[in-house]
N, CA, C and O of each residue as an XYZ file, in Angstrom:
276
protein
N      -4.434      7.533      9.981
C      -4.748      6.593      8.938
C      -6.162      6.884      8.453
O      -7.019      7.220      9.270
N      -6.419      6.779      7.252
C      -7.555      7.190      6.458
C      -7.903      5.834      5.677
O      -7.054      5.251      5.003
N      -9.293      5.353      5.828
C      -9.525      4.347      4.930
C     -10.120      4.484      3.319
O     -11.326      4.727      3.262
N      -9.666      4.402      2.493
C     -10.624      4.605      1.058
C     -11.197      3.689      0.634
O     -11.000      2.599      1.173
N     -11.859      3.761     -0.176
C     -12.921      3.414     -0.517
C     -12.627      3.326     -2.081
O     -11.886      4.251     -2.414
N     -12.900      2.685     -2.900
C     -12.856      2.555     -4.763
C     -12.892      3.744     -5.404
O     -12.153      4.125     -6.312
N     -14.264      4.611     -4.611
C     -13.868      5.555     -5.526
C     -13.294      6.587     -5.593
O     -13.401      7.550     -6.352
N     -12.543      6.324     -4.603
C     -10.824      7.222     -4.181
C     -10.026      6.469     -4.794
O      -9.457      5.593     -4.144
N      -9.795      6.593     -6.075
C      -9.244      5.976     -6.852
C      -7.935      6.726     -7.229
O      -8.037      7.824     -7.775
N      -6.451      6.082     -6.915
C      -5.251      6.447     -7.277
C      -4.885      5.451     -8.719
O      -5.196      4.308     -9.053
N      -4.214      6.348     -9.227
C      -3.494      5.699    -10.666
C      -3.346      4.396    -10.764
O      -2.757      3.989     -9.762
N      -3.604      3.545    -11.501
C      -3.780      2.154    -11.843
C      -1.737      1.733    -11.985
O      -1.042      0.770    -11.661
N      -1.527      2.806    -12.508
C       0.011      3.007    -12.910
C       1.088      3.123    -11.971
O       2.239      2.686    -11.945
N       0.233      4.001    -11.027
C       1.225      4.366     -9.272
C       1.503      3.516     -8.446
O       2.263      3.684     -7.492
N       0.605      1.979     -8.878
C       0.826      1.148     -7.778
C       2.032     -0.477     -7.932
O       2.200     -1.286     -8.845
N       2.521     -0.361     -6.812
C       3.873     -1.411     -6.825
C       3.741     -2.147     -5.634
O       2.741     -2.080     -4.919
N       4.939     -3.000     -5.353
C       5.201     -3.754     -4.772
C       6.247     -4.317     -4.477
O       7.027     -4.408     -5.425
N       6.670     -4.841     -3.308
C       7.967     -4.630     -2.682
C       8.606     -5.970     -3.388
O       7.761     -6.812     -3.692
N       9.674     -6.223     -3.628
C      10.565     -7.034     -3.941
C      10.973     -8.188     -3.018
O      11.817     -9.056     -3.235
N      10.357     -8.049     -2.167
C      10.759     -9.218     -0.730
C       9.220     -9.604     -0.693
O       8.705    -10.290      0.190
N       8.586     -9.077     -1.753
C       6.835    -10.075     -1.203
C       6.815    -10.998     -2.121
O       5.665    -11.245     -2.483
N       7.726    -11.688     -2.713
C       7.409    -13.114     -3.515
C       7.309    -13.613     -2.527
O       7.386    -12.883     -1.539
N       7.099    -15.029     -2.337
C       7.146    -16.223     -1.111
C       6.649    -17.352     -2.230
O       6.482    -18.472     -1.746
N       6.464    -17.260     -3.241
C       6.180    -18.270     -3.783
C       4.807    -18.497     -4.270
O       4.436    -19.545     -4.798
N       3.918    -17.241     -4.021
C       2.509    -17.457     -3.946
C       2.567    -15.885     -4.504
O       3.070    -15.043     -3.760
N       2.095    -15.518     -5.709
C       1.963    -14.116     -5.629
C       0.996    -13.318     -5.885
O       1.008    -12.336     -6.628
N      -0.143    -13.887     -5.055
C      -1.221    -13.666     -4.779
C      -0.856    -12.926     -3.394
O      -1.246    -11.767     -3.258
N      -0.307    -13.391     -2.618
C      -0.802    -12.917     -1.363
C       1.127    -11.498     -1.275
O       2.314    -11.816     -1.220
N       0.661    -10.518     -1.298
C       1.078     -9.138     -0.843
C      -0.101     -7.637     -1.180
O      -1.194     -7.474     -1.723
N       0.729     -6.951     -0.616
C      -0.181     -5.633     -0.749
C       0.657     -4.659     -1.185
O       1.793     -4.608     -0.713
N       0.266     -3.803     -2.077
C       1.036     -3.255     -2.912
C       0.513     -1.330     -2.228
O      -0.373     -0.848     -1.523
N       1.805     -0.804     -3.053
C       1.316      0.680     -2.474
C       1.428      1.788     -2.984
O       2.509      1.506     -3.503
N       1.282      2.697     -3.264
C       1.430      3.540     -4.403
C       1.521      5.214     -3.675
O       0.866      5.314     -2.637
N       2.026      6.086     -3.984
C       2.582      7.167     -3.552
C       1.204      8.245     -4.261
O       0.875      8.184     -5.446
N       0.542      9.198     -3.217
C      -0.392      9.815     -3.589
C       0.073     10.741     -3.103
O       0.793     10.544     -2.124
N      -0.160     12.254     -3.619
C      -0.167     13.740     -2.836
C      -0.679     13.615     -1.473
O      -0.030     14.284     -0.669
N      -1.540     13.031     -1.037
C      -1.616     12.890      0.336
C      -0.599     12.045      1.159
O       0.060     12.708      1.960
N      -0.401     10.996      1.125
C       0.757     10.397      1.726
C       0.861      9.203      0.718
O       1.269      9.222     -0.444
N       0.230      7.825      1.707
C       1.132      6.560      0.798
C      -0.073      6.002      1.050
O      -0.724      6.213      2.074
N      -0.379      5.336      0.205
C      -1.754      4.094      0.179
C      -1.549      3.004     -0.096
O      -0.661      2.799     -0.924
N      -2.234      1.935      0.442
C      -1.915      0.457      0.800
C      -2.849      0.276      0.444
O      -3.817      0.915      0.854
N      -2.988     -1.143     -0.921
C      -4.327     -2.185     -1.120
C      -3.772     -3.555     -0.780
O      -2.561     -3.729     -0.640
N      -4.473     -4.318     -0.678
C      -4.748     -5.985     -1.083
C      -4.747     -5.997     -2.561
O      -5.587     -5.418     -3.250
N      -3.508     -6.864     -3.117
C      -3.026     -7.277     -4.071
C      -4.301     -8.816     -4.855
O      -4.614     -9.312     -5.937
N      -4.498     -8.906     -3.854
C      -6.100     -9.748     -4.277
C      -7.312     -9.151     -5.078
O      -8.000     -9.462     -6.050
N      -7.211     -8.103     -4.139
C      -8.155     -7.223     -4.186
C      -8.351     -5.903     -4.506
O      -8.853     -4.952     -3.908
N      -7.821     -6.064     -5.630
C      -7.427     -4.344     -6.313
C      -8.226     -3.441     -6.590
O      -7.636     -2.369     -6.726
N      -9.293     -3.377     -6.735
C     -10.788     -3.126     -7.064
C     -11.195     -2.642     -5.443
O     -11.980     -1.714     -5.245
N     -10.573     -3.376     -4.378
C     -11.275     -2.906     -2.958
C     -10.842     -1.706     -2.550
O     -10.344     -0.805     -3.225
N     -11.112     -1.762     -1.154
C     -10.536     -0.600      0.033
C      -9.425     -0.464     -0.114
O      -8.835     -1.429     -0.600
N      -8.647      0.726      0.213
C      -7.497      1.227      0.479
C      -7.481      1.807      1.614
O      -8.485      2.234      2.184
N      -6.065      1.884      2.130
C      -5.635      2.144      3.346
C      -5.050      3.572      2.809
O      -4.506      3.617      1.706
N      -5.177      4.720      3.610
C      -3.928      5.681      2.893
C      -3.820      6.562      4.474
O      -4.667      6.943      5.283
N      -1.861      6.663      4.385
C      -1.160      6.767      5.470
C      -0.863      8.155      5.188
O      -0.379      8.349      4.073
N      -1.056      9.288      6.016
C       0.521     10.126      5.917
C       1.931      9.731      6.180
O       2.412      8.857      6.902
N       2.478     10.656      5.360
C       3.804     10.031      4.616
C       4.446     10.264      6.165
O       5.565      9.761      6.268
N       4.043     10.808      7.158
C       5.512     10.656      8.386
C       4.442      9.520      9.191
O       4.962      9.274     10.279
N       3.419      8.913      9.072
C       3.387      7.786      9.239
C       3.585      6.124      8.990
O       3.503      5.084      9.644
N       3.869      6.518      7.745
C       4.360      5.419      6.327
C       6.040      5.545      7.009
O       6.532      4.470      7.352
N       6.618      6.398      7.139
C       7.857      6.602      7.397
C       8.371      5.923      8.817
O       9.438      5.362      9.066
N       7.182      6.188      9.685
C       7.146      5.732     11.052
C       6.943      4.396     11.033
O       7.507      3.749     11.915
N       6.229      3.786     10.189
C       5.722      2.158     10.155
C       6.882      1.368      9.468
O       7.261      0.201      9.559
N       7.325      2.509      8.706
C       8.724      1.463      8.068
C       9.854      1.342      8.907
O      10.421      0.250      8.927
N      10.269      2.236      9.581
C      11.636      2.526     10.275
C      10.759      1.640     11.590
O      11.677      0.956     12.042
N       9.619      1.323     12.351
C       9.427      0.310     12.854
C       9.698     -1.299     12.154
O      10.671     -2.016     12.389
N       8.985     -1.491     11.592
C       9.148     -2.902     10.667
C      10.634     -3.141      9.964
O      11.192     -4.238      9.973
N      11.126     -2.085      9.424
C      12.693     -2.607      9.548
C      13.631     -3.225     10.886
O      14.607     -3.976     10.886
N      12.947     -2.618     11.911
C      13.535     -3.039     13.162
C      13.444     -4.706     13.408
O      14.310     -5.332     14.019
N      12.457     -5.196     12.926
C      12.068     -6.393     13.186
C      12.291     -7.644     12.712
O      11.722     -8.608     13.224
Protein backbone atom coordinates (compact mmCIF):
# COMPACT_ATOMS: atom_id res chain seq x y z
CA UNK A 1 0.00 0.00 0.00
CA UNK A 2 1.27 3.42 -1.05
CA UNK A 3 -0.11 6.61 0.43
CA UNK A 4 -0.60 9.82 -1.97
CA UNK A 5 -0.61 12.80 -1.45
CA UNK A 6 -2.74 15.74 -3.82
CA UNK A 7 -0.23 16.09 -5.88
CA UNK A 8 -0.41 12.59 -7.13
CA UNK A 9 -3.18 13.55 -8.74
CA UNK A 10 -5.40 10.86 -10.78
CA UNK A 11 -8.17 12.01 -13.26
CA UNK A 12 -10.95 13.98 -11.71
CA UNK A 13 -12.99 11.74 -14.36
CA UNK A 14 -11.50 8.15 -13.18
CA UNK A 15 -13.05 8.38 -9.98
CA UNK A 16 -16.40 6.34 -8.81
CA UNK A 17 -18.18 4.75 -6.41
CA UNK A 18 -19.75 1.69 -5.44
CA UNK A 19 -23.48 1.35 -5.72
CA UNK A 20 -24.06 -0.24 -2.22
CA UNK A 21 -22.47 3.09 -0.57
CA UNK A 22 -25.80 5.04 -0.43
CA UNK A 23 -27.04 4.57 3.28
CA UNK A 24 -28.85 7.56 3.11
CA UNK A 25 -26.11 10.04 3.82
CA UNK A 26 -23.96 10.55 0.75
CA UNK A 27 -21.42 12.13 2.21
CA UNK A 28 -19.96 9.42 3.91
CA UNK A 29 -18.20 6.67 1.18
CA UNK A 30 -14.89 6.50 -0.52
CA UNK A 31 -14.66 6.36 -3.94
CA UNK A 32 -11.85 4.75 -6.24
CA UNK A 33 -10.53 5.10 -9.41
CA UNK A 34 -8.33 2.70 -11.55
CA UNK A 35 -4.64 4.07 -12.17
CA UNK A 36 -1.70 2.30 -14.23
CA UNK A 37 -0.34 1.53 -11.00
CA UNK A 38 -3.08 -0.34 -9.34
CA UNK A 39 -6.39 1.09 -7.67
CA UNK A 40 -6.63 4.24 -5.48
CA UNK A 41 -8.93 4.99 -2.69
CA UNK A 42 -10.03 8.70 -1.44
CA UNK A 43 -12.50 10.06 1.14
CA UNK A 44 -15.50 11.13 -0.70
CA UNK A 45 -15.49 14.15 1.85
CA UNK A 46 -12.40 14.83 1.06
CA UNK A 47 -11.51 14.86 -2.49
CA UNK A 48 -8.86 17.38 -2.54
CA UNK A 49 -6.99 15.01 0.29
CA UNK A 50 -4.75 11.90 0.60
CA UNK A 51 -5.12 8.94 -1.36
CA UNK A 52 -4.59 5.51 -0.67
CA UNK A 53 -3.24 3.58 -3.84
CA UNK A 54 -3.24 -0.36 -3.78
CA UNK A 55 -1.69 -2.80 -6.22
CA UNK A 56 -4.19 -4.26 -8.25
CA UNK A 57 -3.47 -8.08 -6.69
CA UNK A 58 -3.95 -6.30 -3.52
CA UNK A 59 -7.24 -4.44 -4.36
CA UNK A 60 -8.14 -7.94 -5.65
CA UNK A 61 -7.07 -9.55 -2.35
CA UNK A 62 -9.09 -6.94 -0.18
CA UNK A 63 -12.12 -7.52 -2.25
CA UNK A 64 -12.35 -11.31 -2.48
CA UNK A 65 -11.72 -10.78 1.49
CA UNK A 66 -14.62 -8.25 2.13
CA UNK A 67 -16.93 -10.13 -0.11
CA UNK A 68 -16.50 -12.93 2.32
CA UNK A 69 -18.02 -10.95 5.00
Amino acid sequence: MIRRTSAQDVSESAWFKSSYSSNGNEGDCVEVAIDPGGICVRDSKNAQGARLAFTSAAWTGFVSYAAER
